[in-house]
KELUMTI-378712 format. One record per residue: chain; x, y, z of N, C-alpha, C, CB in turn; residue number from 1. Coordinates in steps of 0.2 Angstrom, whole numbers, plus 5000, padded with zeros to 4 digits. Each point is the difference from the previous one (the first is absolute). Glycine has a CB too. Example, Ala and Ser with C-alpha at 12.3 -4.5 7.8 and 13.67 -1.06 7.14 Angstrom:
2
{"A",{5066,4972,5039},{4996,5006,5000},{5004,5006,5000},{4991,4994,5006},1},
{"A",{5007,5011,4990},{5004,5006,5001},{4996,5005,5003},{5006,4997,4990},2},
END
This chain:
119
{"A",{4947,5012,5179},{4999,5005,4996},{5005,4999,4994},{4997,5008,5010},1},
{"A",{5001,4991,4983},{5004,5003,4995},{5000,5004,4998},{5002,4993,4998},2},
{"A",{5006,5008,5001},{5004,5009,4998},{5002,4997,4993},{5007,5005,5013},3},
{"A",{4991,4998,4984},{5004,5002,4992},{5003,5007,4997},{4992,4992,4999},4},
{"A",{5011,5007,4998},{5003,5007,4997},{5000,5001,4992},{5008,4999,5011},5},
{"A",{4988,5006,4987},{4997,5001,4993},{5005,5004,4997},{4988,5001,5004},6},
{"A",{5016,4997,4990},{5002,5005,4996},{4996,5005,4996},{5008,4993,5000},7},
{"A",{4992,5009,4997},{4997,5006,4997},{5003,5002,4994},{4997,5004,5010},8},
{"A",{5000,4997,4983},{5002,5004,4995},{4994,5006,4998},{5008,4990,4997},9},
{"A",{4994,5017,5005},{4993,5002,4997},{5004,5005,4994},{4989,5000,5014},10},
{"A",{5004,5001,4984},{5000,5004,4991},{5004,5010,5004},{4984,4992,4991},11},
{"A",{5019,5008,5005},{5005,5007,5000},{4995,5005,5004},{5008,4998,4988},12},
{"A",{4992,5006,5018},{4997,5002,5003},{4993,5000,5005},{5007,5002,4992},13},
{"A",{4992,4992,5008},{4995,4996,5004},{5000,4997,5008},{4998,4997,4988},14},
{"A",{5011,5003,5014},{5003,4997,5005},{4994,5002,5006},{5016,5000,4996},15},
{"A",{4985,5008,5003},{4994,5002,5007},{4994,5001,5001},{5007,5004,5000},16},
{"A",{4990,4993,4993},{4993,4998,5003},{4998,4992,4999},{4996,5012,4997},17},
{"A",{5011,4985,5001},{4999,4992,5002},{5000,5000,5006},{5005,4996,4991},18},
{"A",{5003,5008,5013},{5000,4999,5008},{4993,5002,5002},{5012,5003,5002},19},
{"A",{4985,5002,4998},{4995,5001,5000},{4994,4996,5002},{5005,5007,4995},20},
{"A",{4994,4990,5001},{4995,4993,4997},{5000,4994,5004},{5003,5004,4989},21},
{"A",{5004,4995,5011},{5004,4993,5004},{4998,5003,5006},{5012,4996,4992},22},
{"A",{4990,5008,5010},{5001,5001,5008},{4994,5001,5004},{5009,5005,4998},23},
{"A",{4982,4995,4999},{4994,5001,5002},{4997,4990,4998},{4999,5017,4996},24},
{"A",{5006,4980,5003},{4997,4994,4997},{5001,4995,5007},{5004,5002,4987},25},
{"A",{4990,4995,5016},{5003,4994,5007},{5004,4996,4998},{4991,5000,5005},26},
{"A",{5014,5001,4999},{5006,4994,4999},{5006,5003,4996},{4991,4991,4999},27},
{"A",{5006,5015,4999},{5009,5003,4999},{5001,5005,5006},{5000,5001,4985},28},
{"A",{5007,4997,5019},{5001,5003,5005},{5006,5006,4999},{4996,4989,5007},29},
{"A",{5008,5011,4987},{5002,5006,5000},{5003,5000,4993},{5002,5002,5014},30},
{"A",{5000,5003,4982},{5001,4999,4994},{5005,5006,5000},{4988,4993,4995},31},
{"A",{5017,5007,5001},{5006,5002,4998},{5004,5004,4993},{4998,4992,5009},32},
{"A",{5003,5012,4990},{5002,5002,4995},{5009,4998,5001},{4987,5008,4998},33},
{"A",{5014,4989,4994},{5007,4998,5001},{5005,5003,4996},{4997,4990,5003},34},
{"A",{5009,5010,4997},{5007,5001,4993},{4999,4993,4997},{5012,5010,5007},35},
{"A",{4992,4989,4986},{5001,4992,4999},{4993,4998,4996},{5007,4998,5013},36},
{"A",{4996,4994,4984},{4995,4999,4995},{4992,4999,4999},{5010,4997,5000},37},
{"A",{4987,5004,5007},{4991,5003,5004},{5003,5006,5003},{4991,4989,5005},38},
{"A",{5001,5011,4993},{4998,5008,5002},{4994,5001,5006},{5004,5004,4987},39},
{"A",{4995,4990,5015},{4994,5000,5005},{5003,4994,5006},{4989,5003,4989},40},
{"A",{5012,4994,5016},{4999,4994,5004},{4995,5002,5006},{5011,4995,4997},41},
{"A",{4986,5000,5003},{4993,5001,5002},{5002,4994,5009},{4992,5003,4983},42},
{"A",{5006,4997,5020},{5000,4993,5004},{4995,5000,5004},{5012,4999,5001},43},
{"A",{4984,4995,4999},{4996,4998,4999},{4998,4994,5006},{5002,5007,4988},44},
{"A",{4992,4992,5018},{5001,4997,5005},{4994,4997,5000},{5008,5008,5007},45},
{"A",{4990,4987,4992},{4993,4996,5001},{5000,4994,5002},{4997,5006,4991},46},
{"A",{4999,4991,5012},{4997,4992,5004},{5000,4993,4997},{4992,5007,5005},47},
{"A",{5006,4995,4987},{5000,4991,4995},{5003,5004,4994},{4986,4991,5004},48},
{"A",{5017,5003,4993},{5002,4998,4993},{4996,5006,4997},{5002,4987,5000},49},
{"A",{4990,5010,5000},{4996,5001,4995},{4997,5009,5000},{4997,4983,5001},50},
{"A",{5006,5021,5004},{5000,5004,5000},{5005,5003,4998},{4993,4998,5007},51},
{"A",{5013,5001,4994},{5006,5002,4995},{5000,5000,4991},{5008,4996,5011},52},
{"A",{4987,4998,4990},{4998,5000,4992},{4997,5007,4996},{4998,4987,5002},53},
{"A",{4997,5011,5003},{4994,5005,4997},{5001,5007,5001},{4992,4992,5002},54},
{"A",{5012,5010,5001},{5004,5006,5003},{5003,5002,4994},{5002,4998,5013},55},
{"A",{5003,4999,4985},{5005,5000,4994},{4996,4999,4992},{5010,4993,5009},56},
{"A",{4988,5004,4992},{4995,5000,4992},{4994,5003,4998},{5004,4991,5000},57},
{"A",{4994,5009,5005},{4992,5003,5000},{5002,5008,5003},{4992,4987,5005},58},
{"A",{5012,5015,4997},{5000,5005,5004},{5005,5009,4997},{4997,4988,5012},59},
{"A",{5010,5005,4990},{5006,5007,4997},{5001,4997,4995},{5006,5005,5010},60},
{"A",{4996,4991,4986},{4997,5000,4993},{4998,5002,4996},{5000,4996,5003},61},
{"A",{4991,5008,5000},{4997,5003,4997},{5001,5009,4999},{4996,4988,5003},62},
{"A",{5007,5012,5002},{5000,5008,5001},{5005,5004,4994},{4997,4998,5015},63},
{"A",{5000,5009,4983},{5001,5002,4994},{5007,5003,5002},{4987,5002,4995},64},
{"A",{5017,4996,4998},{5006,5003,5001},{5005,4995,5003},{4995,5013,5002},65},
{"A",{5006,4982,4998},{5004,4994,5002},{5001,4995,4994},{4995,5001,5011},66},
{"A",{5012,4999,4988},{5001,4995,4992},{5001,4995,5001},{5003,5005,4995},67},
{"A",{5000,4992,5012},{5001,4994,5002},{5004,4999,5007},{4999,4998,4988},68},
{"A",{4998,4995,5015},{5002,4999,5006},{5004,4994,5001},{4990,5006,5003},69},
{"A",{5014,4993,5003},{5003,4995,5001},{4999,4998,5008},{5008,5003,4989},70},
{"A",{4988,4992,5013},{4998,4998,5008},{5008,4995,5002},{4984,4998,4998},71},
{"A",{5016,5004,5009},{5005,4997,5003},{4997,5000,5006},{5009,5003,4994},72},
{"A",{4989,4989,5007},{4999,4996,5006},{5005,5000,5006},{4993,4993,4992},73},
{"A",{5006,5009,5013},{5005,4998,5006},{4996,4995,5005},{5008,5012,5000},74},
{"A",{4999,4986,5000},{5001,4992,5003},{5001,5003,5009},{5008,4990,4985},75},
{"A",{4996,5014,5016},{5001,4999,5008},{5001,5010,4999},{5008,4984,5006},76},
{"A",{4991,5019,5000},{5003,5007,5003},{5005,5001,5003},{4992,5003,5001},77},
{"A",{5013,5001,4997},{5007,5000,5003},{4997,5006,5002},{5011,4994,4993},78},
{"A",{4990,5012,5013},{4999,5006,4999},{5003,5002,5010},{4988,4998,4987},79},
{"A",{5014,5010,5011},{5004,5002,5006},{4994,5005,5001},{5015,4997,4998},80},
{"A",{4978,5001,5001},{4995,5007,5000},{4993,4997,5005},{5003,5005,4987},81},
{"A",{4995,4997,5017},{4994,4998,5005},{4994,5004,4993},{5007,5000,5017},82},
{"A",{4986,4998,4984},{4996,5002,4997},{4992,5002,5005},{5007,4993,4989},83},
{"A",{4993,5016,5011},{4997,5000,5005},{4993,5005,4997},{5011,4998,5011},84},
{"A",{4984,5000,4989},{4994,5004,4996},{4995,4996,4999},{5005,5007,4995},85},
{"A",{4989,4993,5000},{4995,4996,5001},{4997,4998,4992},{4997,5006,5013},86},
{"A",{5001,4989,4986},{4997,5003,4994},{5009,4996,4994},{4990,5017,5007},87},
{"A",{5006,4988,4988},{5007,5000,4996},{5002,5006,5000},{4997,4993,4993},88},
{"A",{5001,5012,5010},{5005,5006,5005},{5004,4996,5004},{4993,5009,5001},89},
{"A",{5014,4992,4997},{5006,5000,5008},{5005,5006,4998},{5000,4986,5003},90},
{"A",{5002,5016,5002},{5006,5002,5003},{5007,4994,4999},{4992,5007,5009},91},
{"A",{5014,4996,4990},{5002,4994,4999},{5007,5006,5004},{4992,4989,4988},92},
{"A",{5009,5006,5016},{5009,5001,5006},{5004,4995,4999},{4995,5005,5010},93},
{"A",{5012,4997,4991},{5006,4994,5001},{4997,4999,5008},{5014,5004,4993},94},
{"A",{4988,4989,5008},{5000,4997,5007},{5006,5004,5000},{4994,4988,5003},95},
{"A",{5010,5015,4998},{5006,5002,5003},{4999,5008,5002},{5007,4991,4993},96},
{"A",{4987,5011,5002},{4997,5008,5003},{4995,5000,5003},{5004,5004,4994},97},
{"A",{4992,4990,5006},{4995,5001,5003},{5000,4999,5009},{4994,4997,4987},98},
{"A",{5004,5010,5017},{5001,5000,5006},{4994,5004,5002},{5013,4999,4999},99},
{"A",{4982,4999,5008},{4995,5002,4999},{5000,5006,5003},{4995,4992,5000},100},
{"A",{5011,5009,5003},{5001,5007,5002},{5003,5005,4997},{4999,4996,5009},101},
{"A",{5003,5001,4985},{5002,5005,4995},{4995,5006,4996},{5010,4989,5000},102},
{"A",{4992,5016,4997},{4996,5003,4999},{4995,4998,4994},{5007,5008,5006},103},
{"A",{4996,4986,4989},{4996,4997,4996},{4992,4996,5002},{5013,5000,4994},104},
{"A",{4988,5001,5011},{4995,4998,5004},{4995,5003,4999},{5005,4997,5007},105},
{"A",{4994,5007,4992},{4994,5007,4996},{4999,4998,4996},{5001,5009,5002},106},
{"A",{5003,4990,4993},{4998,4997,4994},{4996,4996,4998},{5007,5003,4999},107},
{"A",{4995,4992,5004},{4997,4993,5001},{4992,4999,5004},{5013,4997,5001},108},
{"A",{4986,5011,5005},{4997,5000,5002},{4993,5004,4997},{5011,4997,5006},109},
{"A",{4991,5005,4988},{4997,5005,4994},{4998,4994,4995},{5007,5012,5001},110},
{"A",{4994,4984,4998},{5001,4996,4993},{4992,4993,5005},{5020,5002,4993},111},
{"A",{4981,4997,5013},{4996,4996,5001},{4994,5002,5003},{5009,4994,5001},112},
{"A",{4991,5014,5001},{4994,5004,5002},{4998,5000,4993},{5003,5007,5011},113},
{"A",{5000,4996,4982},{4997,5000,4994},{4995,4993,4998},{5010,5009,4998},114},
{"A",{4995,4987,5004},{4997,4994,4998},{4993,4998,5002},{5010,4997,5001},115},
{"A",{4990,5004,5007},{4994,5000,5005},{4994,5003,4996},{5007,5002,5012},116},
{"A",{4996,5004,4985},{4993,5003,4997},{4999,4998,4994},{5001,5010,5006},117},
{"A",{5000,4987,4990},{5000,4997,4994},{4994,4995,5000},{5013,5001,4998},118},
{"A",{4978,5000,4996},{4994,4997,5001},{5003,4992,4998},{4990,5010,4998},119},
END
C-alpha cells in the first residue's frame, strides 16, 4: 500500500466543499482542514505508483476551488494507531486505548456494521 500526504491550497472559501469533494474520491482516506501555510491535507492510500498519479492529476487537481497542491510520498509508517474498518472507512484508535472490552468497542462495533451494509 502507498500512503501519500496531499497539501492543499484552495481559493478563499472553498476549504469545505473541496473536503467535500476529496473525501468521496477512492483513495482519499481522510482529509483535513489545517491552521498554517494549506488549508486542505488530504492523505491518501492506494496499491501502484500509477494510481497515485492519476489520483493527484487527473482527480484532485481537478476539483473546483483548489489553487495548488504539494504531494508527499511516504517511504515507511511510524504510527502508535491500529486501523480498524473497511473500505476507505476506518475508525482509527491508539493501541494504548484500544481495549475490546472497553466501552469504545461500540464504536468500533458501529463503524464495521455500517461498513457491512455499504453496496
Amino acid at each position: 500500500m502507498i500512503a501519500a500526504i496531499v497539501l492543499i491550497n484552495t481559493n478563499q472559501g472553498k476549504t469545505p466543499a473541496v473536503a467535500q469533494a476529496l473525501i468521496e474520491m477512492p483513495g482519499v482516506t481522510e482529509a483535513y482542514s489545517v491552521a498554517g501555510p494549506f488549508d486542505l491535507v488530504a492523505i491518501v492510500r492506494v496499491r501502484q505508483h500509477e494510481e497515485l498519479a492519476s489520483l493527484v492529476t487527473e482527480g484532485i487537481q481537478k476539483v473546483d476551488g483548489i489553487r495548488a497542491t504539494q504531494t508527499l510520498i511516504a517511504f515507511r509508517a511510524y504510527s502508535q494507531a491500529i486501523l480498524i474498518g473497511c473500505g476507505t472507512s476506518a475508525t482509527r484508535k491508539r493501541r494504548a486505548d484500544y481495549r475490546p472490552s472497553s466501552p469504545s468497542t461500540a464504536a468500533i462495533t458501529v463503524q464495521i456494521a455500517t461498513c457491512a451494509r455499504k453496496p
